[in-house]
Kinemage of the C-alpha trace (Angstrom):
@kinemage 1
@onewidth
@group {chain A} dominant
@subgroup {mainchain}
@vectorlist {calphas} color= white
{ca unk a 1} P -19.586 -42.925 23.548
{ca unk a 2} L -18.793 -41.329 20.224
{ca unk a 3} L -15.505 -41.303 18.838
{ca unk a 4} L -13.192 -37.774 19.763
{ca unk a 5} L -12.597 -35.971 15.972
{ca unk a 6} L -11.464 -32.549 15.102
{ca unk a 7} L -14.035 -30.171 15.134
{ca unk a 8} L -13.500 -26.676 12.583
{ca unk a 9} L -15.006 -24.091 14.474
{ca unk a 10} L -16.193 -20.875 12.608
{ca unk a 11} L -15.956 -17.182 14.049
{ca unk a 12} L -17.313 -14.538 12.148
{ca unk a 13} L -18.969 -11.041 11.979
{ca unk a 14} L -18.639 -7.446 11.948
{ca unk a 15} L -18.760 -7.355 15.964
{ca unk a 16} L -15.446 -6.819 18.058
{ca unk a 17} L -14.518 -10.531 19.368
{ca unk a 18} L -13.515 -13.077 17.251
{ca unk a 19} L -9.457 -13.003 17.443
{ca unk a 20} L -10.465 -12.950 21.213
{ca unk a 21} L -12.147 -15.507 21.126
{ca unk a 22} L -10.123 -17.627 19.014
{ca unk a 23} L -7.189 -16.719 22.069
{ca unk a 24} L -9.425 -17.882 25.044
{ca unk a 25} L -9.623 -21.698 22.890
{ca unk a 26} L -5.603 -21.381 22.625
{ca unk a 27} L -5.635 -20.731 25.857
{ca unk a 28} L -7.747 -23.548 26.861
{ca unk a 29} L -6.183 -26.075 24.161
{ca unk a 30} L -2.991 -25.249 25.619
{ca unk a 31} L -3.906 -25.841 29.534
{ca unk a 32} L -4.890 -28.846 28.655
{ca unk a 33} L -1.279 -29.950 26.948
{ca unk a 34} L -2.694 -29.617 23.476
{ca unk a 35} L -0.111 -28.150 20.679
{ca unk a 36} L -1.429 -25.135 19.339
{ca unk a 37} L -0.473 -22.745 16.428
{ca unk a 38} L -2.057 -19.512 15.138
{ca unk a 39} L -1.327 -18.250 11.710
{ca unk a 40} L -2.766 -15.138 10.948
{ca unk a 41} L -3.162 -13.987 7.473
{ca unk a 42} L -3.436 -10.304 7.900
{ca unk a 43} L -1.676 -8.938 10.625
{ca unk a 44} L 1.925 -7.936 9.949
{ca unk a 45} L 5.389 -9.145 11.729
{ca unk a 46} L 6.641 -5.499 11.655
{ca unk a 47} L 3.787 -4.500 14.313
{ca unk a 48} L 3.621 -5.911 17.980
{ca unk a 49} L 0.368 -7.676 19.046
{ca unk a 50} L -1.195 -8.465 22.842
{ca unk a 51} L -1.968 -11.741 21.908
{ca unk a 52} L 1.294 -12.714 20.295
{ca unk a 53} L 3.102 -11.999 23.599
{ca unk a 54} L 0.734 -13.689 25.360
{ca unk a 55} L 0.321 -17.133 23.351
{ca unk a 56} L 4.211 -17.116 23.096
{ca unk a 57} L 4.640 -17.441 26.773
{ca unk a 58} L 2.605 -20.221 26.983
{ca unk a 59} L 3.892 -22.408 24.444
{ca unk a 60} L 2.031 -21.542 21.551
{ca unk a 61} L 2.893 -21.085 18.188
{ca unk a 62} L 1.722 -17.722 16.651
{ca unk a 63} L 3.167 -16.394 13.220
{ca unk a 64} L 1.682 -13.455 11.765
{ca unk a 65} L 1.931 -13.942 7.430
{ca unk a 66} L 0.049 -10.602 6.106
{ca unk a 67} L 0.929 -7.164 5.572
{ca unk a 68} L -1.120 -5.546 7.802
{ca unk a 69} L -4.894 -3.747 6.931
{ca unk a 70} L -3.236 -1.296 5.471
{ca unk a 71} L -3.829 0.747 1.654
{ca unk a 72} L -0.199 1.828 1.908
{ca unk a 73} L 0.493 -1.715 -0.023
{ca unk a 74} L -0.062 -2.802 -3.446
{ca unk a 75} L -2.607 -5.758 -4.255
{ca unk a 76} L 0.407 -7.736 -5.563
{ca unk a 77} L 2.027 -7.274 -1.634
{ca unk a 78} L -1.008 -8.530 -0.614
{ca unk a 79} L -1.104 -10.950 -3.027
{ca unk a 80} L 2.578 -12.170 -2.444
{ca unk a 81} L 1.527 -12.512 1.401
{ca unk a 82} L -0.701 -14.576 0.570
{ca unk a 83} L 1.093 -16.875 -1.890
{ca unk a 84} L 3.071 -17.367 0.726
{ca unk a 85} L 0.617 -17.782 3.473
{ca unk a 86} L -1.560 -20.581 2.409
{ca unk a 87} L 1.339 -23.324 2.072
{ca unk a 88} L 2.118 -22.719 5.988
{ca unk a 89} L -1.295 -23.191 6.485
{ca unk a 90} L -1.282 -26.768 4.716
{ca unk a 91} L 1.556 -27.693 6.782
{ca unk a 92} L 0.520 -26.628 10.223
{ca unk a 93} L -2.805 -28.468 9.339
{ca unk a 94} L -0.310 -32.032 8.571
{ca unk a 95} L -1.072 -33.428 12.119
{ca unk a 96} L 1.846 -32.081 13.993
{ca unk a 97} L -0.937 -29.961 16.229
{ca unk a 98} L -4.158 -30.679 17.719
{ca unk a 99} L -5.544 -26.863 17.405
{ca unk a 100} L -4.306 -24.720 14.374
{ca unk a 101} L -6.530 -21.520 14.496
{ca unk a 102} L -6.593 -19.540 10.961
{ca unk a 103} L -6.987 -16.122 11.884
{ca unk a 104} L -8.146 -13.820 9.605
{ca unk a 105} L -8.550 -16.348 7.325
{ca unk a 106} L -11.962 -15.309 6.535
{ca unk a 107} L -10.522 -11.876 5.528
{ca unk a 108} L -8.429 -12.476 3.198
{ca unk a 109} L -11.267 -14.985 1.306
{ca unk a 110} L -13.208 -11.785 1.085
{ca unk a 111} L -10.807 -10.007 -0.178
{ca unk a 112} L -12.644 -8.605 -3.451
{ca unk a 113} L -10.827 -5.556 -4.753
{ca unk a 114} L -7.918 -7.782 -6.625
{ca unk a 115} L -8.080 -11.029 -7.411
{ca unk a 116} L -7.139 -13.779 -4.930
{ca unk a 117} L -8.265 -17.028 -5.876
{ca unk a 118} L -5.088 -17.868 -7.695
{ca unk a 119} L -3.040 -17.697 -4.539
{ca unk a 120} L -5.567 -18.614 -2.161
{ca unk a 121} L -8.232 -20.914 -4.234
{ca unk a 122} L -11.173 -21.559 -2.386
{ca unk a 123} L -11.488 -24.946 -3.357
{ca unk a 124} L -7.724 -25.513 -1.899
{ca unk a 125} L -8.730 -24.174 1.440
{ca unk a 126} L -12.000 -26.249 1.444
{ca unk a 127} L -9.942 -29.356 0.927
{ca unk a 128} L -7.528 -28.757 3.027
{ca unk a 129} L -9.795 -27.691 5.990
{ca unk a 130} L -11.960 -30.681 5.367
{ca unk a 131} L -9.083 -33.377 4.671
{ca unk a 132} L -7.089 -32.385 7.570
{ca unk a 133} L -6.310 -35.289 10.121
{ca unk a 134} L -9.276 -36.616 12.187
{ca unk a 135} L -7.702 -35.510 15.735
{ca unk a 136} L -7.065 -31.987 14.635
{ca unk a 137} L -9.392 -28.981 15.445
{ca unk a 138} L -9.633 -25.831 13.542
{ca unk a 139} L -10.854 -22.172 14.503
{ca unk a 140} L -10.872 -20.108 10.977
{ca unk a 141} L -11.532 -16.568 12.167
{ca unk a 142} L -12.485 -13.326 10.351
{ca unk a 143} L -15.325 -10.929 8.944
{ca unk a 144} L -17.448 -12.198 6.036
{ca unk a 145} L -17.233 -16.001 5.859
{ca unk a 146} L -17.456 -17.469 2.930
{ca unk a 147} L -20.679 -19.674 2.549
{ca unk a 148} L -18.754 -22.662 1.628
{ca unk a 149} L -16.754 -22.154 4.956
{ca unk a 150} L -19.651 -21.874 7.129
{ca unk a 151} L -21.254 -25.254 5.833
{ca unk a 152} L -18.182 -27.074 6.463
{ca unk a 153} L -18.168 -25.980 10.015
{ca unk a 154} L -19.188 -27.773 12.871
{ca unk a 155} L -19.813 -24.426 15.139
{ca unk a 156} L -20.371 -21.114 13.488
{ca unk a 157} L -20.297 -18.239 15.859
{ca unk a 158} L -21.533 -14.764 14.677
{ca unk a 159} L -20.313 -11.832 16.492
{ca unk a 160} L -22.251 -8.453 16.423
{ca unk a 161} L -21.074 -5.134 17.255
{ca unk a 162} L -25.022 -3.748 19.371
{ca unk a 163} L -22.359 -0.676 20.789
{ca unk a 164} L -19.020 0.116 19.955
{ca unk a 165} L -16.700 3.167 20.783
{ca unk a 166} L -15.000 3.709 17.844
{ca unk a 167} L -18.374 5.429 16.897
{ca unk a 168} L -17.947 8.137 19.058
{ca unk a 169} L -14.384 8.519 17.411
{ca unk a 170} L -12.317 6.596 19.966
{ca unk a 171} L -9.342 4.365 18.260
{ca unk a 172} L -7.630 1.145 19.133
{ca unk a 173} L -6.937 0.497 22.634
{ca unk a 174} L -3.596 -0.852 23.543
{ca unk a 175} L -4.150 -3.767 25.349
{ca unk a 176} L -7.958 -4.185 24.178
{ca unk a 177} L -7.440 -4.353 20.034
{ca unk a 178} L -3.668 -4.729 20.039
């Protein structure tokens, strides 16, 4: 039988799903006595999210780093959060887990209307998702994966929106987006 390693698992698309789905492995991971953390790169400690509450109560480690999708900020906020981001990313991928899911990680790679690369360098991330300790698994969630992301992956999951009712003008559900 093959030797256990880390896998880095990929979720990605324009669909509804993949910060969902990125739960239901934390959820798994931690049934199974795994250590689990979730950093996610957008979403803002000033709002209250589902999944946060959730997670917590079972013993795993969610800290949200961003700002929020929001135009209210300026690119250097942004910017800032993510300067500040990426180096608790580094750490939580040192070994001291066995899952670290990057949500919204994809995002903020994306992120095209200032520049970004000088706080969160591509390469950095590549390294750092690749290097990381054998036994540790990664999820790196988010819209618009970067290329370079997906071929480092060992699963790639794309999810696709065939219906959705925020086209017929309905918002965010509590308890279904937040």
């Amino acid at each position: 039988m093959a030797e256990q390693r880390g896998m880095m698992l990929v979720q990605t698309g324009n669909g509804k799903g993949k910060t969902t789905s990125a739960v239901g492995t934390a959820v798994r991971a931690a049934g199974r006595g795994m250590s689990v953390k979730m950093l996610q790169f957008i979403k803002s400690p000033e709002r209250t999210y589902g999944e946060t509450i959730s997670l917590r109560k079972l013993g795993v480690e969610v800290e949200q780093l961003g700002i929020g999708f929001t135009w209210t900020k300026t690119p250097e906020e942004h910017r800032e959060a993510l300067r500040k981001a990426w180096p608790k990313a580094v750490e939580a991928l040192d070994g001291s887990y066995d899952v670290v899911i990057l949500d919204e990680l994809n995002n903020a790679l994306a992120i095209d209307s200032f520049p970004i690369d000088d706080v969160l360098p591509l390469d950095d991330v590549l390294s750092a998702l690749t290097n990381r300790p054998k036994h540790v698994h990664v999820l790196v969630t988010g819209r618009n994966a970067h290329e370079k992301i997906k071929e480092a992956a060992d699963l790639v999951s794309v999810t696709e929106a065939e219906k959705h009712y925020y086209d017929e003008g309905i918002p965010a559900i509590k308890g279904i987006e937040f």
